[in-house]
LOLUM-637148 format. One line per field, with one value per residue (C-alpha): x, y, z; chain; residue number from 1. Coordinates in steps of 0.5 Angstrom, whole numbers, padded with zeros to 4 digits. Layout:
residues N
u: [X ...]
v: [Y ...]
w: [Z ...]
cadena: [A ...]
num: [NUM ...]
END
This chain:
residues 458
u: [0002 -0002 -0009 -0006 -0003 0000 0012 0018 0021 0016 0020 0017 0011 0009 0016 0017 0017 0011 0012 0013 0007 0009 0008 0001 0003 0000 0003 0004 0003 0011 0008 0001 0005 0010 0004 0001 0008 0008 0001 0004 0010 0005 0000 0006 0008 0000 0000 0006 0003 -0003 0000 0003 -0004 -0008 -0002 -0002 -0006 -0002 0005 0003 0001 0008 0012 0008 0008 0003 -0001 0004 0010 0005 0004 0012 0012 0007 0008 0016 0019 0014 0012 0018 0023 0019 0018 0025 0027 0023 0027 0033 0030 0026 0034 0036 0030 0031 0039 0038 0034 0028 0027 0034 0031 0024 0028 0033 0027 0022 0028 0030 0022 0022 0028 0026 0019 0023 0027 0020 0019 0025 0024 0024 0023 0021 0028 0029 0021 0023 0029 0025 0019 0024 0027 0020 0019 0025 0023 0017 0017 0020 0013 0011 0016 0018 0011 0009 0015 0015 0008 0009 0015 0010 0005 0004 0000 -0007 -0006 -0004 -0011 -0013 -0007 -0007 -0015 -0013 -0007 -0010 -0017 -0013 -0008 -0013 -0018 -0011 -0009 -0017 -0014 -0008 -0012 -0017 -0011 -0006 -0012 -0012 -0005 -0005 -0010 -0007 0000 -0003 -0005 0000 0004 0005 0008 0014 0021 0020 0024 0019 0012 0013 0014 0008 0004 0006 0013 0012 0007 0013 0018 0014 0012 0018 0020 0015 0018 0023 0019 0016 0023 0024 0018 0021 0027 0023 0019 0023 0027 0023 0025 0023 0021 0024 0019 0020 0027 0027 0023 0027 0033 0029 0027 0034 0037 0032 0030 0034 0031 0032 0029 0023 0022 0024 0019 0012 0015 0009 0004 0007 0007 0000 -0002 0002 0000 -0008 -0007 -0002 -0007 -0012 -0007 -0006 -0014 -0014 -0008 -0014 -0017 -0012 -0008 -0013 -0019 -0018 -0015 -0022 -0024 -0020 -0020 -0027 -0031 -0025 -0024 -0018 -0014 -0017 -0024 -0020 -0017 -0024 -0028 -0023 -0021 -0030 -0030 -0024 -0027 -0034 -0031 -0026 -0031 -0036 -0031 -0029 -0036 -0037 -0030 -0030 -0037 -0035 -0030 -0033 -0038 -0033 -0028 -0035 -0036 -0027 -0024 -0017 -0018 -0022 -0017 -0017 -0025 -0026 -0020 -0022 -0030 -0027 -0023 -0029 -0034 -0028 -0028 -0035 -0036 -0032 -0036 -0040 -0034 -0036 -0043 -0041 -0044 -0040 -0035 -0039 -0040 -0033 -0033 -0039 -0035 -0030 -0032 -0036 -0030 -0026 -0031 -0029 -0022 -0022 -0027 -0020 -0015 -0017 -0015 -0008 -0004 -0006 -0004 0003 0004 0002 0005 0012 0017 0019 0027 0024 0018 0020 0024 0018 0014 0020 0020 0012 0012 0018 0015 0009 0013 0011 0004 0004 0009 0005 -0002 -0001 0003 -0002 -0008 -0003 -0001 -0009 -0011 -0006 -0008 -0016 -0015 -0019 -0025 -0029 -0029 -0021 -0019 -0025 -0026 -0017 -0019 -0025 -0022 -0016 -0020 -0025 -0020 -0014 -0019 -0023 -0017 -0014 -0020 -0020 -0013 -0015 -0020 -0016 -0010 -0015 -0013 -0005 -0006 -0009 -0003 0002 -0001 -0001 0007 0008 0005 0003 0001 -0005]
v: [-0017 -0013 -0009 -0008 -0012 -0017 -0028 -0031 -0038 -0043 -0042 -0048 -0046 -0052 -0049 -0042 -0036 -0032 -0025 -0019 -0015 -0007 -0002 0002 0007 0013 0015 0023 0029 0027 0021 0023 0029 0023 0020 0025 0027 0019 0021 0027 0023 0018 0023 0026 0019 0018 0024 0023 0016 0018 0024 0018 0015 0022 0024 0017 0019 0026 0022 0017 0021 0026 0020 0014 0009 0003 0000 -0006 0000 0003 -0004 -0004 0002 0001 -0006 -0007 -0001 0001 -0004 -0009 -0005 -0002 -0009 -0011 -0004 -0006 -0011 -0008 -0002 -0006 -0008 -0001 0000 -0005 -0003 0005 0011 0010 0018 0018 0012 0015 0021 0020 0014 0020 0025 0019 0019 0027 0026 0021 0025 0031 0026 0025 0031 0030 0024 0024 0017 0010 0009 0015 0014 0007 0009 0015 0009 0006 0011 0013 0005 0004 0011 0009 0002 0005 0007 0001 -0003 0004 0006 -0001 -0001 0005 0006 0000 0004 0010 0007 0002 -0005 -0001 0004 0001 -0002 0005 0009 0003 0005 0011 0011 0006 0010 0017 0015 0012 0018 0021 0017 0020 0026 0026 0024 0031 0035 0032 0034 0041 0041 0040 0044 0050 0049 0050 0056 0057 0057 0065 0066 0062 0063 0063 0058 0053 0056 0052 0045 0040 0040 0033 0035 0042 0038 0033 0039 0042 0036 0034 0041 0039 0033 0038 0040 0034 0031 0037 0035 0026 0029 0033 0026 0025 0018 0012 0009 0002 0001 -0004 -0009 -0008 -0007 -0014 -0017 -0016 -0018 -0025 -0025 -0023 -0029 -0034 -0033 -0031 -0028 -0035 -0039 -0036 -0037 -0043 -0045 -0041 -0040 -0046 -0041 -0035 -0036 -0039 -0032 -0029 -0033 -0032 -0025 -0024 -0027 -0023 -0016 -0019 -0017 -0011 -0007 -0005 -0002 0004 0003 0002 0004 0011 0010 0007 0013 0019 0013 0012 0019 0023 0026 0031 0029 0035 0031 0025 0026 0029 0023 0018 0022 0022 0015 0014 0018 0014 0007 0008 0011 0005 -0001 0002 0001 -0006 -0008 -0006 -0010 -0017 -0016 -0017 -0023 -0026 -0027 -0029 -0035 -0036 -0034 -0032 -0034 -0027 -0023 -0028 -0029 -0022 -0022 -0028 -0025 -0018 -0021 -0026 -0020 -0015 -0021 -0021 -0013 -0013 -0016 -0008 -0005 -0008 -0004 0003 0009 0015 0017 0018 0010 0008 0012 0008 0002 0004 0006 -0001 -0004 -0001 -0002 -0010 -0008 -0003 -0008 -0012 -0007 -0004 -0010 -0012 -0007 -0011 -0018 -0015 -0013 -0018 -0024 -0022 -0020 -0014 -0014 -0017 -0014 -0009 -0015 -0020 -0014 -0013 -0021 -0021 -0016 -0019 -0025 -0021 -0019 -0024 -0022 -0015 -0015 -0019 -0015 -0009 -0012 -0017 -0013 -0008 -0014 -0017 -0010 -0009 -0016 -0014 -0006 -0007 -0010 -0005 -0003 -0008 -0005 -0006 -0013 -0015 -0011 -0016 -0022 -0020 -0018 -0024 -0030 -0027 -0025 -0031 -0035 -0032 -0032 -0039 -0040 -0036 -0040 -0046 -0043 -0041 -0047 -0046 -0038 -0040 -0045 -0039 -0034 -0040 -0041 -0034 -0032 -0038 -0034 -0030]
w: [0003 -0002 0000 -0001 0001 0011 0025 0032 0031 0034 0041 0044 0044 0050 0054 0053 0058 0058 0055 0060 0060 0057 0063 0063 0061 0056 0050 0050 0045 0042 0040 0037 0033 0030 0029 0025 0022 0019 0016 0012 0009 0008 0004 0001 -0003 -0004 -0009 -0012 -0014 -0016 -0020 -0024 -0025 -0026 -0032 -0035 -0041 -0043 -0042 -0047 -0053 -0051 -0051 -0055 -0050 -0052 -0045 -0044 -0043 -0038 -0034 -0035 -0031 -0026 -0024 -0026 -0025 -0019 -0015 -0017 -0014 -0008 -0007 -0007 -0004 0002 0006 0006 0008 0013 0016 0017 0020 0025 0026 0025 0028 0025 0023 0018 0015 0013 0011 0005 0003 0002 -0001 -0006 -0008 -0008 -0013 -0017 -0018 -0020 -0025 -0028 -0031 -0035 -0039 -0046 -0047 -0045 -0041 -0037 -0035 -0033 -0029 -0025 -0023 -0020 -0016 -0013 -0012 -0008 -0004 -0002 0000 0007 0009 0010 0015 0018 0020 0022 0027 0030 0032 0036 0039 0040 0043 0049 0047 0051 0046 0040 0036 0036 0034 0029 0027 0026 0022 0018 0016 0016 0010 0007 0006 0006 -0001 -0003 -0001 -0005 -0011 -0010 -0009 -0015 -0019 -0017 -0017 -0025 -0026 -0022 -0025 -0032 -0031 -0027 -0034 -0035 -0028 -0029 -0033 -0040 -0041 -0037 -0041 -0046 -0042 -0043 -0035 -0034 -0033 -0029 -0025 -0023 -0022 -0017 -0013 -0013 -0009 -0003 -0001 0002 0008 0009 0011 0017 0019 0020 0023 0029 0031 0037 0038 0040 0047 0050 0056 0061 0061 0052 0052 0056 0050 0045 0049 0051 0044 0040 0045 0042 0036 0029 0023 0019 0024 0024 0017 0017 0022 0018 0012 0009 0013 0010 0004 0003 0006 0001 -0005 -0003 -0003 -0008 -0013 -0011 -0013 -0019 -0020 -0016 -0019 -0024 -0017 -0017 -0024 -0029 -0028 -0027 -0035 -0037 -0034 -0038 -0045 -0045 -0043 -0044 -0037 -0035 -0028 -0025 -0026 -0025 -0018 -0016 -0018 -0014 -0009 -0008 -0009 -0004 0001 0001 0000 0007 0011 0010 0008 0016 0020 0015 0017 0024 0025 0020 0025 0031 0028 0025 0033 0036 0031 0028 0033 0031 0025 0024 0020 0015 0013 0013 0008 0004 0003 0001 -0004 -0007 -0006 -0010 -0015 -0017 -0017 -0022 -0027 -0027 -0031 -0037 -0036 -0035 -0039 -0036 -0031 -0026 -0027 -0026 -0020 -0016 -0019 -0015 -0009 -0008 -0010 -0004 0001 0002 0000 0006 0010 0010 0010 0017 0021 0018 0021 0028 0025 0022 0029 0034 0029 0028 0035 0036 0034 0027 0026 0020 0017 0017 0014 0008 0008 0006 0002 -0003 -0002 -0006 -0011 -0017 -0017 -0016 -0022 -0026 -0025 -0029 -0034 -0035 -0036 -0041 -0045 -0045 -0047 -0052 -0054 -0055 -0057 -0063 -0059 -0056 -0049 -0049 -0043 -0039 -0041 -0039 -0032 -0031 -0033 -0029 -0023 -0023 -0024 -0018 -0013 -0013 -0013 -0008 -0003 -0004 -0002 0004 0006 0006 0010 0016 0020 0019 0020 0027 0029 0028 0032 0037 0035 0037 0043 0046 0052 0048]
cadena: [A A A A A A A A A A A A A A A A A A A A A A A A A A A A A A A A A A A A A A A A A A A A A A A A A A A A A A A A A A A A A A A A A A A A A A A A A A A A A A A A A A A A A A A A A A A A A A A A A A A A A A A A A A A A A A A A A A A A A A A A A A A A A A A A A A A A A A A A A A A A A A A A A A A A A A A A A A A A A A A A A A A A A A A A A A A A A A A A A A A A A A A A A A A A A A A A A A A A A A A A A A A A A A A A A A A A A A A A A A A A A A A A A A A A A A A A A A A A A A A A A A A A A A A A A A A A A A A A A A A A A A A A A A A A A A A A A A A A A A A A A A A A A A A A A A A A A A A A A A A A A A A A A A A A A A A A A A A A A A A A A A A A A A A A A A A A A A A A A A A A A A A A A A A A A A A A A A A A A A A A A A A A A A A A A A A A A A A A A A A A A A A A A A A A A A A A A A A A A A A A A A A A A A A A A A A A A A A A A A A A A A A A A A A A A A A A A A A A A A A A A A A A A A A A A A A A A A A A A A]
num: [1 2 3 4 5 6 7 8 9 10 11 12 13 14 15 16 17 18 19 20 21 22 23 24 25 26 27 28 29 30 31 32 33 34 35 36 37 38 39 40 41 42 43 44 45 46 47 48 49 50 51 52 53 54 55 56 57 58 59 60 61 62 63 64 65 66 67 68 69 70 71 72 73 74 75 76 77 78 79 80 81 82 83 84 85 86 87 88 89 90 91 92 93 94 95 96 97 98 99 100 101 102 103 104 105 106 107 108 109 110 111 112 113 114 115 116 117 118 119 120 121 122 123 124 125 126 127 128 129 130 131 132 133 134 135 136 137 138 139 140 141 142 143 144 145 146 147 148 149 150 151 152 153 154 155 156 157 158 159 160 161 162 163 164 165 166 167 168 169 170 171 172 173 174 175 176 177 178 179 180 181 182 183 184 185 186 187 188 189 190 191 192 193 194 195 196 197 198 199 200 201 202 203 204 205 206 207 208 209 210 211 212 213 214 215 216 217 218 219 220 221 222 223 224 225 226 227 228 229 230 231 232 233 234 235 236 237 238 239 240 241 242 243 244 245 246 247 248 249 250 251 252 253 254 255 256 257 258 259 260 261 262 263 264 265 266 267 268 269 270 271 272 273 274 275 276 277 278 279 280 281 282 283 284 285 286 287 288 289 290 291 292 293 294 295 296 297 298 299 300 301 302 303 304 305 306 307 308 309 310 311 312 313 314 315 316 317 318 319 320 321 322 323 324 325 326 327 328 329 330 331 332 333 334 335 336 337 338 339 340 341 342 343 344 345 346 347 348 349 350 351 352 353 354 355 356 357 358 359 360 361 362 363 364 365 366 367 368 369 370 371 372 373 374 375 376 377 378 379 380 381 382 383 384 385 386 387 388 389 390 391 392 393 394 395 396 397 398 399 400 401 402 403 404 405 406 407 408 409 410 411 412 413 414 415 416 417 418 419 420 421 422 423 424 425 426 427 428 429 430 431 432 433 434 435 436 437 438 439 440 441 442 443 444 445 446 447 448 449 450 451 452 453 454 455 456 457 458]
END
């Protein structure tokens, strides 16, 4: 599921065996190092989306793009195939050495950010959206199964913490440095072959960006390959003869799809978050990408830090007083509260503003994004755990298209009002995140039957 984002067949719950407990042991420094290499992947791909944020608006006045183009690129060629990319690299995953997968996924996006910089209109664009999204939807499902493999159960909630708080500053990191990177290219220019001076700086940009991704796939291919232990190559042996792909999904898809609708009305919203309000931000006040990323990347860095205390504590009270059904409350008071913060976009007077804006609208989102790897891992077993992850994820895909479309077409729509674009992001914002939370807090009790459902021994 989106920020953003996200299960086993009801195996009898009343008469299945006991799951094996995992073997105490400790993770080593290979699988701390592939814990890092994963992190550089992961920033790598954070920038190379950003760089499509920060260098929108240059984009747009070389090419004449008109906002619901821009949407089209973000959420048709971006997310869409990203998201449909997502299951059958999830497949792979599941079926191949995990390292070769994430290899070619990060050399595809590479390729595609490189192609980027060649387009001379709308089209190629579109085409090159599409090759950074199908790239990048290996991170998710290909992360989220080899940490399992790398780390024992006793070690998992932590290398899960800090993953998850890592790629996020990580992201605000790669917002910082796209900025500077722009910047360092443009005066740069005089110092590359004369037939490239006179290219614009968004396409030497993508060019070079395109270049890093070569030793980033050296490093996913040093990670050393995952083994099992006895006790979990026995679970997914025990798990593999019980249990098919279809018949998990035929025993929750009820419950998952609430889930995924819950969120997915809140993504509608919550594109604005990443996508759009940068550009409200270099429209309004004219800001450069160098301002741009340093502004989000502060506002990242400061809406992680403290959306993680809060989430780790909301998540504390709230196990003491729901139980199992702790993720999903604090999921559903982050999208209400993102919800309602938005409102503070149609009142902001500089770039500074719109930054404190984002950073107080990531503190709830983070708040709930902290917990849902745990959630991601622990409901779906472990020869389908990457497949589950692609299910969700494509199971997402209407709404994640729909979001930045829909607040292209609504800006379009009011471009001679003033301050159009804000008001499109507000009225996304506010109706998807309060309606996703709502679904949410309905979908508690069946949340809670599932996770009984799939470890009935918990």
């Amino acid at each position: 599921m989106v920020a953003v984002i996200p299960p086993a067949a009801a195996i009898a719950a009343e008469t299945a065996t006991p799951v094996p407990v995992e073997e105490k042991t400790k993770a080593g420094l290979a699988a701390w190092y592939a814990l890092g290499v994963l992190l550089v992947a992961t920033v790598l791909g954070s920038i190379d989306s950003m760089l499509v944020t920060l260098l929108t608006e240059p984009m747009r006045h070389t090419l004449s793009l008109s906002d619901t183009q821009i949407g089209m690129l973000k959420g048709g060629g971006l997310v869409l195939f990203t998201g449909l990319a997502t299951l059958p690299l999830g497949w792979l995953g599941d079926r191949f050495d995990r390292r070769f997968v994430l290899a070619g996924c990060v050399l595809v996006w590479s390729a595609a950010t490189g192609l980027r910089g060649t387009a001379m209109d709308y089209g190629m664009l579109f085409v090159a959206s599409i090759g950074l999204g199908v790239g990048e939807a290996g991170l998710g499902p290909i992360t989220n199964s080899l940490i399992p493999d790398l780390f024992p159960r006793a070690q998992r909630v932590l290398a899960n913490a800090i993953f998850a708080i890592s790629s996020i500053f990580g992201g605000a990191l790669g917002a910082i440095l796209g900025g500077s990177i722009v910047a360092g290219i443009e005066k740069s220019r005089h110092l590359l072959p004369v037939a490239m001076q006179g290219l614009e700086t968004w396409r030497l940009t993508f060019f070079a960006m395109s270049v890093v991704g070569l030793p980033v796939i050296l490093l996913v291919l040093t990670i050393r390959g995952t083994r099992r232990t006895p006790a979990a190559r026995k679970v997914q042996v025990d798990a593999a003869e019980g249990i098919s792909f279809g018949d998990y999904l035929r025993n929750h898809w009820a419950t998952l799809a609430r889930l995924v609708a819950g969120s997915g009305l809140a993504a509608v919203g919550l594109s604005s978050v990443g996508s759009w309000m940068p550009i409200v931000a270099a429209r309004q006040f004219g800001l450069q990408p160098q301002q741009l990323g340093q502004g989000i990347g502060i506002a990242a860095m400061a809406g992680t830090l403290i959306g993680g205390v809060i989430g780790v504590t909301a998540m504390r009270i709230a196990r003491k007083r729901v139980g199992a059904a702790a993720p999903v409350r604090v999921l559903t008071l982050g999208y209400g509260s993102a919800g309602l913060i938005s409102v503070g976009l149609l009142f902001v007077r500089s770039g500074t503003d719109v930054f404190v804006l984002l950073a107080l609208l990531l503190i709830p989102l983070i708040a709930g994004a902290v917990v849902l790897p745990n959630v991601l891992q622990e409901v779906a077993p472990p020869h389908l755990r990457a497949r589950v992850i692609g299910a969700l994820s494509m199971g997402g895909l209407p709404f994640a298209v729909l979001g930045p479309l829909a607040i292209g077409v609504i800006s379009d729509a009011v471009k001679s009002v003033p301050n159009g674009l804000a008001i499109a992001i507000v009225a996304a914002t506010m109706t998807g995140c309060l309606a996703g939370a709502a679904l949410l807090r309905a979908t508690e009790p069946a949340f809670v039957r599932l996770l009984k459902a799939v470890n009935p021994s918990s």
